[in-house]
C-alpha positions as CSV (number, residue, x, y, z in Angstrom):
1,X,1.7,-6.7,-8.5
2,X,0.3,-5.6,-11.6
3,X,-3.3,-7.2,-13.1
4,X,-3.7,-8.3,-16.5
5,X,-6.4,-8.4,-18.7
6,X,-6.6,-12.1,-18.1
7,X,-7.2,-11.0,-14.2
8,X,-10.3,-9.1,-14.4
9,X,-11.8,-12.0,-17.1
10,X,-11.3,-14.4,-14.3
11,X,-12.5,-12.1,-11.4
12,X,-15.7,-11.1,-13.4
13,X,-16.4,-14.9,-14.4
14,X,-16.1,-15.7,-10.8
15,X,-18.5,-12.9,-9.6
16,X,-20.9,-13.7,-12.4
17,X,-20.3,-10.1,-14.0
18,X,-20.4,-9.5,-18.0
19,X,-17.2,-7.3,-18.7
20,X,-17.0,-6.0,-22.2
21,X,-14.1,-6.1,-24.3
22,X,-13.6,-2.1,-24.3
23,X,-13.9,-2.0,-20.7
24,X,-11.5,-4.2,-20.3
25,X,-8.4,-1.9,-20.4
26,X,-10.0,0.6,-18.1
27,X,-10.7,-2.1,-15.4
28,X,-7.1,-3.2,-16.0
29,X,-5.9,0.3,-15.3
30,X,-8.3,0.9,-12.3
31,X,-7.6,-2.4,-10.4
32,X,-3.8,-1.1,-10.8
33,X,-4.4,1.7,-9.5
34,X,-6.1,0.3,-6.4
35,X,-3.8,-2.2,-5.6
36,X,-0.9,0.2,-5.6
37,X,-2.6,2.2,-3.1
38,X,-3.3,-0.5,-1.1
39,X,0.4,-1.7,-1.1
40,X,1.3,2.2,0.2
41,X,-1.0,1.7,2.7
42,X,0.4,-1.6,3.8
43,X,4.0,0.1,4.5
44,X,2.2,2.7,7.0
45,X,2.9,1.8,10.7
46,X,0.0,2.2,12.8
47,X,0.2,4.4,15.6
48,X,1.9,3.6,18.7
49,X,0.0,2.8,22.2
50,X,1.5,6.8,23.4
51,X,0.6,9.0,20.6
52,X,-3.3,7.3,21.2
53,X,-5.2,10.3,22.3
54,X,-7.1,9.5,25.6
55,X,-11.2,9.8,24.7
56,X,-14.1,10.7,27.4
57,X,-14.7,7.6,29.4
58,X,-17.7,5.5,27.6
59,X,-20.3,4.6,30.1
60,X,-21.5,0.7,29.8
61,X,-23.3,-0.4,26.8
62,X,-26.4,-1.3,29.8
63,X,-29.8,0.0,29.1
64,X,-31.5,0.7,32.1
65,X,-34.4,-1.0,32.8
66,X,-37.9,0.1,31.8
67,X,-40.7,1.0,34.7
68,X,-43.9,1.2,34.5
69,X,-45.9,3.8,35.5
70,X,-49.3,2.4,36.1
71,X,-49.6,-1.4,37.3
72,X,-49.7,-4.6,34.9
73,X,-53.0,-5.0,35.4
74,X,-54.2,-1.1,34.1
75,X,-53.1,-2.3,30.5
76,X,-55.8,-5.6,29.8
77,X,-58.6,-6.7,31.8
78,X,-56.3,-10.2,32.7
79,X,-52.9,-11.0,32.8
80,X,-50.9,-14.1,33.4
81,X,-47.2,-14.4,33.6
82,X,-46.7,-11.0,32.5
83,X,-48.6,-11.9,29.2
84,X,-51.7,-10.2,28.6
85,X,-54.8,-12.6,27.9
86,X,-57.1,-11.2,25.5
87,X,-60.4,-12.6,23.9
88,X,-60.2,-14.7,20.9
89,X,-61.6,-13.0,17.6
90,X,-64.9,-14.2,15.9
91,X,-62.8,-14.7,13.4
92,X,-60.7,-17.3,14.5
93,X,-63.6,-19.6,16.0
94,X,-63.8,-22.6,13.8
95,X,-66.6,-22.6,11.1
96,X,-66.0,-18.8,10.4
97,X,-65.4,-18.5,7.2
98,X,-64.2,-15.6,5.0
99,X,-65.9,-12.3,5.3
């Protein structure tokens, strides 16, 4: 497959891109190039299920899970639901206005 000038206008006018005239030619060449690598790669055959090399064992994608050290109730005075209740701010009372 070879790309033509008339390739890369319509690529770039699809993505939006500005291509300059005297870029044009090495875009040309470069999108060649890649494409021709890309059909080499295409013609490699991927390995086999034998010549796999066997890997350490990966353990389960698990976190254990997290204790705590001191009880629920060390953290805030009150807790509900394992939610801590805290005291509303000043700040959030109605009538308070900006400090």
């Amino acid at each position: 497959m070879t790309v033509t000038p008339e390739d890369v206008r319509r690529v770039a006018s699809l993505a939006r891109i500005g291509v300059p005239e005297e870029r044009l030619d090495a875009l040309v060449a470069e999108l060649d190039g890649i494409l021709a690598h890309m059909e080499v790669l295409s013609r490699v055959e991927p390995f086999a299920g034998e010549q796999e090399r066997e890997g350490m064992p990966l353990a389960p994608d698990v976190p254990p899970g997290v204790r705590l050290e001191r009880p629920l109730e060390s953290f805030a005075p009150r807790s509900r639901d394992g939610f801590f209740l805290v005291p509303r701010l000043a700040t959030h009372d109605e009538g308070a206005g900006p400090a």
